[in-house]
C-alpha positions as CSV (number, residue, x, y, z in Angstrom):
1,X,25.0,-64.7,-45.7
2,X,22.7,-64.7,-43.3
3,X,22.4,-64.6,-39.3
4,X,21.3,-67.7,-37.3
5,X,20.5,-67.7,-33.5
6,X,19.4,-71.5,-32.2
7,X,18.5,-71.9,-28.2
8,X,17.0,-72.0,-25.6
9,X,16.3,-70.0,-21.8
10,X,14.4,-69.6,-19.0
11,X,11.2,-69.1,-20.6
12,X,11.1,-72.6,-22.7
13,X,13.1,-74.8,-20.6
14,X,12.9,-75.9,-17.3
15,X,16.5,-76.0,-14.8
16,X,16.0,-80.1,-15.8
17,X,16.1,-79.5,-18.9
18,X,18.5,-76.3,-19.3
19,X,21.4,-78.5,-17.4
20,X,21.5,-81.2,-19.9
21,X,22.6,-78.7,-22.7
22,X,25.6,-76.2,-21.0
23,X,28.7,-75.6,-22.0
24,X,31.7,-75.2,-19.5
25,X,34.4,-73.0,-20.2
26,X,36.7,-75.8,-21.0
27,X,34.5,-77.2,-23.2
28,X,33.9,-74.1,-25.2
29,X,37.2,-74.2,-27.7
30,X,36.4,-77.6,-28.9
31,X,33.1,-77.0,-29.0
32,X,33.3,-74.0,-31.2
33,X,35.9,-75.4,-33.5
34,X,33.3,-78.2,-34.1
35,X,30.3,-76.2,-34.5
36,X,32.1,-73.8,-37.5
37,X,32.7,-76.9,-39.2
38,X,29.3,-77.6,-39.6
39,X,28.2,-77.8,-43.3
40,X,26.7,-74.6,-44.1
41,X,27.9,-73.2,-41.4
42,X,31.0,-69.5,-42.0
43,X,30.9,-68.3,-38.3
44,X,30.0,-69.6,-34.6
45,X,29.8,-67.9,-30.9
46,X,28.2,-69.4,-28.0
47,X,26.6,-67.9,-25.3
48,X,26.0,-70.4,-21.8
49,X,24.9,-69.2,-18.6
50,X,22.7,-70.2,-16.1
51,X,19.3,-69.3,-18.1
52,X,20.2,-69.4,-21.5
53,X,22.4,-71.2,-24.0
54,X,22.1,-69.9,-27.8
55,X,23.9,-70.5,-30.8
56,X,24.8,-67.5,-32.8
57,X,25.6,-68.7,-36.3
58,X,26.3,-67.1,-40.1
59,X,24.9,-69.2,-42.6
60,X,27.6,-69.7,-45.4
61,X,26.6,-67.5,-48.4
62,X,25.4,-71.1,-50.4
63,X,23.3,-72.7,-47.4
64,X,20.2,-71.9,-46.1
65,X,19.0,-70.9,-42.9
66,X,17.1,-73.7,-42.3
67,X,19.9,-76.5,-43.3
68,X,22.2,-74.6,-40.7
69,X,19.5,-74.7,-38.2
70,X,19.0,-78.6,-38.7
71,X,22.9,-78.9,-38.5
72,X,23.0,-77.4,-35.3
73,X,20.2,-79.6,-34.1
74,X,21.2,-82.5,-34.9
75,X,25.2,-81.3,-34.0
76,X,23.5,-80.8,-30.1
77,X,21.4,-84.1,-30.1
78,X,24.8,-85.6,-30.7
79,X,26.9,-83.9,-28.7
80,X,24.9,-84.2,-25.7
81,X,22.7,-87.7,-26.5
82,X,19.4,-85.5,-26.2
83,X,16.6,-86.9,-27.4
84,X,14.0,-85.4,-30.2
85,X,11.9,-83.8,-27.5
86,X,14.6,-82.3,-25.6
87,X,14.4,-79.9,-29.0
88,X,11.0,-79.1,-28.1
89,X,12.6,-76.5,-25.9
90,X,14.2,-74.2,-28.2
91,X,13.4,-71.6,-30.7
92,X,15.4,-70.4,-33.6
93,X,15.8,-66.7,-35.3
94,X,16.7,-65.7,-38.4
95,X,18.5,-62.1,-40.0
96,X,17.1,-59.4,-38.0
97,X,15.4,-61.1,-35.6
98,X,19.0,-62.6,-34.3
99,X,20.3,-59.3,-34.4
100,X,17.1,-58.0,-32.5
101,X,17.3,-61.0,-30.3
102,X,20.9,-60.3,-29.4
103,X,20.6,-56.8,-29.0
104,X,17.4,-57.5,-26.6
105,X,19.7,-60.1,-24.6
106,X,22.5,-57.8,-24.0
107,X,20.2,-55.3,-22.9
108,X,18.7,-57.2,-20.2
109,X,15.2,-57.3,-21.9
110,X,15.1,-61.1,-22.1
111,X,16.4,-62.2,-18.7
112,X,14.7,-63.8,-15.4
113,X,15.4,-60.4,-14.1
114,X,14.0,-57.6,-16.7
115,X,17.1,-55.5,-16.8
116,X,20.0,-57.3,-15.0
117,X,23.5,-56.3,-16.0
118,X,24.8,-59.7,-15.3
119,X,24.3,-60.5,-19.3
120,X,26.3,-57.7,-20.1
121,X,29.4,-59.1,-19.5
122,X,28.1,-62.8,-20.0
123,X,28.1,-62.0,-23.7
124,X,30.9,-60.1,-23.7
125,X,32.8,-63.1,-22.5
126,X,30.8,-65.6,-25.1
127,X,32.1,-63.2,-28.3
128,X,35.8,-63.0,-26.7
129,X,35.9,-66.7,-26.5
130,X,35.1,-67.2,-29.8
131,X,37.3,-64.3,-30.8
132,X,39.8,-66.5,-29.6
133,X,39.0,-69.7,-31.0
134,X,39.0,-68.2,-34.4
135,X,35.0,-69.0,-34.8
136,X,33.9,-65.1,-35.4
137,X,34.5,-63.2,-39.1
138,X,33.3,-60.0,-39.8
139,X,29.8,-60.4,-39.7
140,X,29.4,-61.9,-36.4
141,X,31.8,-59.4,-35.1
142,X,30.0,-56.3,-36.7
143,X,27.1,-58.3,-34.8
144,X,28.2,-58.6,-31.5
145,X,30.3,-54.9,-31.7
146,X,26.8,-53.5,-32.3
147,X,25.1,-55.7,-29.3
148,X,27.2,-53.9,-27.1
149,X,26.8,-50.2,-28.4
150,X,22.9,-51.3,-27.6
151,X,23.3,-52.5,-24.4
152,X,25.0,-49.4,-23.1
153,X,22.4,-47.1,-25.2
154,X,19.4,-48.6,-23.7
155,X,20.9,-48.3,-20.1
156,X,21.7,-44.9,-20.3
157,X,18.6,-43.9,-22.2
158,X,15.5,-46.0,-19.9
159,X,14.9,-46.6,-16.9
160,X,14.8,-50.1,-17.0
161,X,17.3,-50.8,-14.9
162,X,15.7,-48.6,-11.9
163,X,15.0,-51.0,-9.4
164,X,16.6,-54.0,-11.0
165,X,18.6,-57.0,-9.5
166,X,20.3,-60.0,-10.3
167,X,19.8,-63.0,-9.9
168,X,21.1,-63.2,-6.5
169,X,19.9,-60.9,-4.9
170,X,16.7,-62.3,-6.0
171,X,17.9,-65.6,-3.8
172,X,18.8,-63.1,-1.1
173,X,14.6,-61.9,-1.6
174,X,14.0,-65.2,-0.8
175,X,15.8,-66.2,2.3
176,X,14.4,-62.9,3.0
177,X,10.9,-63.8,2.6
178,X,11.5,-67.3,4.7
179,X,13.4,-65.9,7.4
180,X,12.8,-62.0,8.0
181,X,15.9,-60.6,9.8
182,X,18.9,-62.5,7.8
183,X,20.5,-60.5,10.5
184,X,20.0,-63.9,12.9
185,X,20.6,-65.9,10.5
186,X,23.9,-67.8,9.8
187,X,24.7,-67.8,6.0
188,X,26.8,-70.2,4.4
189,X,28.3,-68.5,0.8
190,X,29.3,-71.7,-1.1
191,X,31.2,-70.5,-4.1
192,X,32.9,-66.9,-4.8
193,X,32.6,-65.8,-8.5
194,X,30.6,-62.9,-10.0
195,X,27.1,-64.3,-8.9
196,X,28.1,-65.0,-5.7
197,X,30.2,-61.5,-4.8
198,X,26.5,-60.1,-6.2
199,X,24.9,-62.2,-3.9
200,X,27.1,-61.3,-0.9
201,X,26.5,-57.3,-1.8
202,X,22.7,-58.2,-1.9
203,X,23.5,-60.3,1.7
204,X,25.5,-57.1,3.1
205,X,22.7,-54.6,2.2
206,X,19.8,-56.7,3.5
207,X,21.2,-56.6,7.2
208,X,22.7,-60.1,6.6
209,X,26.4,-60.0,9.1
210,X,27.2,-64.1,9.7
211,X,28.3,-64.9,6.2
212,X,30.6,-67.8,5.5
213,X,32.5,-67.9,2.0
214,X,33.9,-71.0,0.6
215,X,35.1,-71.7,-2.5
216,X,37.5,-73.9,-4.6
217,X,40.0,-71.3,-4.5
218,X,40.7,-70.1,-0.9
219,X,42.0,-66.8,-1.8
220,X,39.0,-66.1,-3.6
221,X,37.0,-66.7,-0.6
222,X,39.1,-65.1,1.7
223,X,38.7,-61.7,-0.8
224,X,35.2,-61.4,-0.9
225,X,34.7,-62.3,3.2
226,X,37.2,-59.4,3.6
227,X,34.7,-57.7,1.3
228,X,31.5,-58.2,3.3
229,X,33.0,-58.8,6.7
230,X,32.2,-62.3,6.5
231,X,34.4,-65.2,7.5
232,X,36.5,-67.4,4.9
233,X,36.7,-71.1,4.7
234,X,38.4,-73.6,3.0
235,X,36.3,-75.7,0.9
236,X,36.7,-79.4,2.5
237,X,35.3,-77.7,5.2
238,X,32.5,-76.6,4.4
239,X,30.5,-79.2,5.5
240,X,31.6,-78.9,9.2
241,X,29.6,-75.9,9.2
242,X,26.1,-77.1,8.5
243,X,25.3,-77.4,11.7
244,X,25.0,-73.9,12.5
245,X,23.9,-72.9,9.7
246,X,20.7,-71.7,8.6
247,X,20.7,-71.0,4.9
248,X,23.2,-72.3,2.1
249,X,23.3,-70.3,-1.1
250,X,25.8,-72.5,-3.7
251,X,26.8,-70.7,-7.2
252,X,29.7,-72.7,-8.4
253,X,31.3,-73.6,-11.7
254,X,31.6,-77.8,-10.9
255,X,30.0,-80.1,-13.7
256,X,28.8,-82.2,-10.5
257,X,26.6,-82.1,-7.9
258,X,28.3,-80.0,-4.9
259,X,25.8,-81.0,-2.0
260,X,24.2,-84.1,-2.3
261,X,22.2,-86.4,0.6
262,X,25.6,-88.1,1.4
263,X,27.2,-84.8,2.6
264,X,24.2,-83.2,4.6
265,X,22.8,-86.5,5.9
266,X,25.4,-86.7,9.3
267,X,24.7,-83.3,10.2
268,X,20.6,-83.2,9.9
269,X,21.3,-85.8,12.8
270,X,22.6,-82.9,15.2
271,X,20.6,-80.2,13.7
272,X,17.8,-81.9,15.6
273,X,14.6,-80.8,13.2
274,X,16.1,-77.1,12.5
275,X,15.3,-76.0,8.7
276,X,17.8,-75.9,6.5
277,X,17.3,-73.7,3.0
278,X,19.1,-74.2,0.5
279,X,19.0,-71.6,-2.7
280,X,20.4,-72.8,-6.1
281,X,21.7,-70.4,-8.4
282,X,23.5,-72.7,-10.4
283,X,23.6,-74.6,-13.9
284,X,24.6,-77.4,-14.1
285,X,22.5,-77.5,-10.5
286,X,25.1,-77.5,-7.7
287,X,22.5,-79.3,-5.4
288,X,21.5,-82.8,-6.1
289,X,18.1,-83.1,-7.1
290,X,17.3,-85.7,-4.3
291,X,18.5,-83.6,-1.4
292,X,15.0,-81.9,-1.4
293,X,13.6,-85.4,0.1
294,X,15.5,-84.8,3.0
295,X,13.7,-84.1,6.5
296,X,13.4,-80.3,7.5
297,X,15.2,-79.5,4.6
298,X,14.1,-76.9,1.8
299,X,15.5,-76.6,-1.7
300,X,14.9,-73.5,-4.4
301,X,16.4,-73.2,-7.7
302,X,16.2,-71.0,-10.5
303,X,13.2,-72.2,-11.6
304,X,11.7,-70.9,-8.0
305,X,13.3,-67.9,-8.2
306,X,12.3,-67.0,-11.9
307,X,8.5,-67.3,-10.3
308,X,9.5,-64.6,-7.6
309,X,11.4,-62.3,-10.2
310,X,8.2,-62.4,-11.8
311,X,6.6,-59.7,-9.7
312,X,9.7,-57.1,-9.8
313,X,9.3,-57.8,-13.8
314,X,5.9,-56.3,-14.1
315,X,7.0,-53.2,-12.4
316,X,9.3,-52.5,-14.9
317,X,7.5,-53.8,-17.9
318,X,5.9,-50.2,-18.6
319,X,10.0,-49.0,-19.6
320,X,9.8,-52.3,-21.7
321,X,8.1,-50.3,-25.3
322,X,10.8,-47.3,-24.9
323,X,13.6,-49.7,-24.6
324,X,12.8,-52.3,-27.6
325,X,12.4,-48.6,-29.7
326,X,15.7,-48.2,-28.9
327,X,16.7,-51.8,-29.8
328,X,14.7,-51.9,-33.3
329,X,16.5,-48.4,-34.1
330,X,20.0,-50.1,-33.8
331,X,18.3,-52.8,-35.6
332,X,17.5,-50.5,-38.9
333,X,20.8,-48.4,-38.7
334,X,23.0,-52.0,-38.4
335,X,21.5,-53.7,-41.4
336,X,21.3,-50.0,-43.8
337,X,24.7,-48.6,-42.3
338,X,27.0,-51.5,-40.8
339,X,26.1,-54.4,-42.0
340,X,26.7,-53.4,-45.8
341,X,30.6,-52.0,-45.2
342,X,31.5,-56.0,-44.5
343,X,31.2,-56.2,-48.1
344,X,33.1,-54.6,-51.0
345,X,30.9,-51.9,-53.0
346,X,29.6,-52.7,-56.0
347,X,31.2,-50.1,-59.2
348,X,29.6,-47.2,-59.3
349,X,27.4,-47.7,-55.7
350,X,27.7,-45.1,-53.0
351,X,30.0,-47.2,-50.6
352,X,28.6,-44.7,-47.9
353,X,30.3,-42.2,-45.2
354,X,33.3,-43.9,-44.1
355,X,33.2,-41.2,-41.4
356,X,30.3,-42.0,-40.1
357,X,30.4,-43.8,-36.5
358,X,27.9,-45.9,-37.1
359,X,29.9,-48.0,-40.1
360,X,32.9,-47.8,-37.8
361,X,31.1,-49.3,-34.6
């Protein structure tokens, strides 16, 4: 037996590139249930947001690492007709390093943002969905049991969370940057799950008051507008608003484009040469990639906000050695004090303390 993590993130693959390989939560049962039945391949959790998506995989006790890996390759070049170079973009780790890997991720080591929280619950969600497509056993649960433990440790323990922000309020440091006051500006929300309600606290806080929340689900909307003091709309009518406002922020779910040249077009007419901004924060890319050719109009996606995280990242690189000692500790005490109880003890070997947390966690 042996641990297999096979992906990609921010760091390897551009937003082009990133969108051709995500998984939707509909998607994820099937996909799941397809990937355990890999040759080679005992256990399977995947983990799909908006800057990452990694395979976390147990190599049957017969297979090697490396045939699982080349499963899983070739499984993704099939199920999402990439091409051989579209590989180029992702890296593989094997035993402990997945285990170091996935304890680093959870921790908020290895995000855009050095020590966003956002992850956190991304992976929780990523294990509980193959909890309940039956893909996890007891290694990969001893795994991701332990990935949690570490996150917590490392953000009660460092300071590497001092400071640090998500993803949108990263966006919000933008607009920011382009307009000053977001006080004058008119702000249209487009979308109202957890990166968006982060987004609107980040809006609230930096002065911003004329926000407009729309979203597939109107009662959504009309919960976080109450939140913020903003204003709810329904989502066919969204586009009635553009012109008057001054910056669209769209973090949406949809497998499609969401604003494309057909839906701004009509209302650039009557904006008259105004700027429109438009900030990204999703993947699959809720804004069409041909919308940026537009007159007086000004597109920036994650991969333009991962260059402007990259300043608050230095100032919080220093807290980076104390939390990765952390990380390699958990490391040690998983694979000499965990990792051994999911099998049965040889006669006559010291099985270990049963009472001791750490075989229990």
């Amino acid at each position: 037996m042996s641990f297999v993590c096979f992906g990609y993130n921010h760091e390897t693959a551009s937003v082009a590139s990133r969108e051709k390989v995500a998984f939707t939560e509909a998607r994820l049962p099937d996909a799941l249930a397809q990937l355990q039945a890999l040759d080679g391949v005992a256990e399977a959790a995947i983990l799909s947001t908006c800057n990452r998506m990694e395979l976390y995989l147990v190599a049957a006790e017969e297979s090697s690492t490396g045939h699982v890996i080349d499963r899983a390759g070739q499984w993704l070049q099939d199920h999402f007709e990439l091409k051989q170079e579209d590989l180029e973009a992702f890296y593989h780790r094997e035993a402990e390093d997945t285990a170091r890997h996935l304890f680093a991720v959870a921790s908020g080591l290895n995000s855009m943002v050095l020590g966003e929280t956002e992850i956190f619950g991304q992976v929780k969600k990523a294990y509980a969905a193959a909890q309940q497509s039956g893909t996890t056993g007891k290694f990969l649960n001893r795994l991701f049991q332990r990935c949690f433990t570490v996150g917590k440790h490392v953000r009660t323990h460092t300071n590497i969370t001092r400071g640090a922000t998500s993803v949108g309020a990263v966006g919000v440091e933008m607009a920011e940057k382009i307009f000053g006051d977001l006080a004058k500006c008119q702000i249209l929300l487009i979308g109202a799950g957890e990166i968006s309600r982060r987004t609107a606290q980040s809006l609230q806080s930096r002065g911003a008051s004329a926000v407009i929340v729309s979203n597939r689900s109107h009662d959504k909307a009309v919960e976080l507008a109450e939140e913020i003091g903003g204003r709810a709309i329904r989502f066919d009518e969204w586009d009635q608003e553009l012109v008057k406002v001054d910056i669209i922020i769209s973090s949406t779910a949809a497998p499609h484009h969401v604003v494309t040249s057909h839906t701004l077009t009509p209302s650039l007419r009557r904006r008259r040469g105004r700027p429109l901004f438009l900030i990204d924060l999703s993947l699959p890319r809720d804004i069409a990639p041909e919308v940026k050719n537009l007159e007086s109009v000004y597109v920036h996606d994650l991969d333009a906000l991962q260059r402007l995280a990259e300043a608050g990242k230095e100032r919080r690189r220093e807290q980076l050695e104390a939390c990765y000692a952390v990380v390699d500790q958990h490391v040690s005490e998983f694979y000499t004090k965990v990792l051994p109880q999911t099998r049965p003890p040889q006669v006559g070997a010291d099985s270990g303390d049963m009472n001791d947390p750490l075989t229990n966690a």
